[in-house]
N, C-alpha and C positions, 0 to 999 in steps of 0.2 A: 488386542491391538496388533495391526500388521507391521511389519518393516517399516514401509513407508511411512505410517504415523507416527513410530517411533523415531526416526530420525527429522522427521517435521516437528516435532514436539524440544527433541535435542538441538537443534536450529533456533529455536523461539528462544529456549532458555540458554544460550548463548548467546542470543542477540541481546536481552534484556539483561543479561549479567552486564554488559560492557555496548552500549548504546553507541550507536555510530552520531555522529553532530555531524550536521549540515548548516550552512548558515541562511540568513534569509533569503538572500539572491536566488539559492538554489534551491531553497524549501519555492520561494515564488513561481519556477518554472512547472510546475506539477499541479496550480493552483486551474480551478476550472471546471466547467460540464462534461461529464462524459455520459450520455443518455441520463437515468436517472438518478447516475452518482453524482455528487458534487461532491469537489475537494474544495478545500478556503483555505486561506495562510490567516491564521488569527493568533496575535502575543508572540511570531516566531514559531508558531506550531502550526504542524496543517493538521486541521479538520475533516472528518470521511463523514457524508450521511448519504446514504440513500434512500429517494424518494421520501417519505417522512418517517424513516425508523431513525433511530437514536443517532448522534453525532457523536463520533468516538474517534479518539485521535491517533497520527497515521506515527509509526516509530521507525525512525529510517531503520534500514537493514546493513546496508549496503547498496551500492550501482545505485538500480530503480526499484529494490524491493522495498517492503513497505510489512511493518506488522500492524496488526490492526488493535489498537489498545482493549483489552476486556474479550478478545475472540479470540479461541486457541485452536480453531479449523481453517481459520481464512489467514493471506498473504494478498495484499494489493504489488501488481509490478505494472510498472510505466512502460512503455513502450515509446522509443524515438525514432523518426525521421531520420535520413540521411542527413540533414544537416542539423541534428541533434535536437531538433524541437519535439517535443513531449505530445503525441499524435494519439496515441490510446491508453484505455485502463483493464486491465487484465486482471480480474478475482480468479485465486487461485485457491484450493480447497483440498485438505488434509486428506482427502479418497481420490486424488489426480484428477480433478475435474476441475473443471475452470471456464470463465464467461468471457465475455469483452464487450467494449464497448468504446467507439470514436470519439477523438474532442469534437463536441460540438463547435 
C-alpha cells in the first residue's frame, strides 16, 4: 500500500468515526444529473448510482466531499460556481486519479 492510500484510508476512518451532519437544505443542493451519476436526496440522505450499478449512499466528509458508503477507493467532491451553485461532480480515486462530470 503506498503513502497516498494510506492516508486516504486514514481519512475514511476518521470521517466514519465522527460523521459530519448536513441538514436537508444543504444535502438538497448536491441533488441532480451529473452525466451518468445521479445523486437523490431520499429520507435526508443523498443517494449516489451510476448509470445502473448499485445506489449507495453518499457520507458527508466535509466542505463538498462526499465518501461513498461500502467503497473504500472512491471520494465524490462537488464542485461550485462562483455564486456557490453546485456545477460538477468529481470521482476521486485512492491511486490519484479522478473523472468528472457537468450538472446536467
Amino acid at each position: 500500500m503506498t503513502a497516498r492510500q494510506l492516508a486516504w484510508a486514514r481519512g475514511r476512518l476518521v470521517t466514519l468515526a465522527a460523521p459530519v451532519a448536513l441538514e436537508a437544505k444543504a444535502l438538497r443542493a448536491y441533488a441532480g444529473s451529473y452525466g451518468p451519476r445521479k445523486v437523490v436526496l431520499e429520507d435526508g440522505v443523498l443517494m449516489y448510482q451510476r448509470e445502473s450499478g448499485p445506489r449507495r449512499r453518499l457520507i458527508p466528509a466535509g466542505g463538498d466531499l462526499f465518501l461513498l458508503d461500502g467503497v473504500d477507493n472512491f471520494q465524490a467532491k462537488f464542485v461550485r460556481d462562483a455564486r456557490g451553485r453546485v456545477t460538477r461532480f468529481v470521482g476521486l480515486y485512492d491511486d490519484g486519479s479522478s473523472d468528472e462530470n457537468a450538472r446536467d
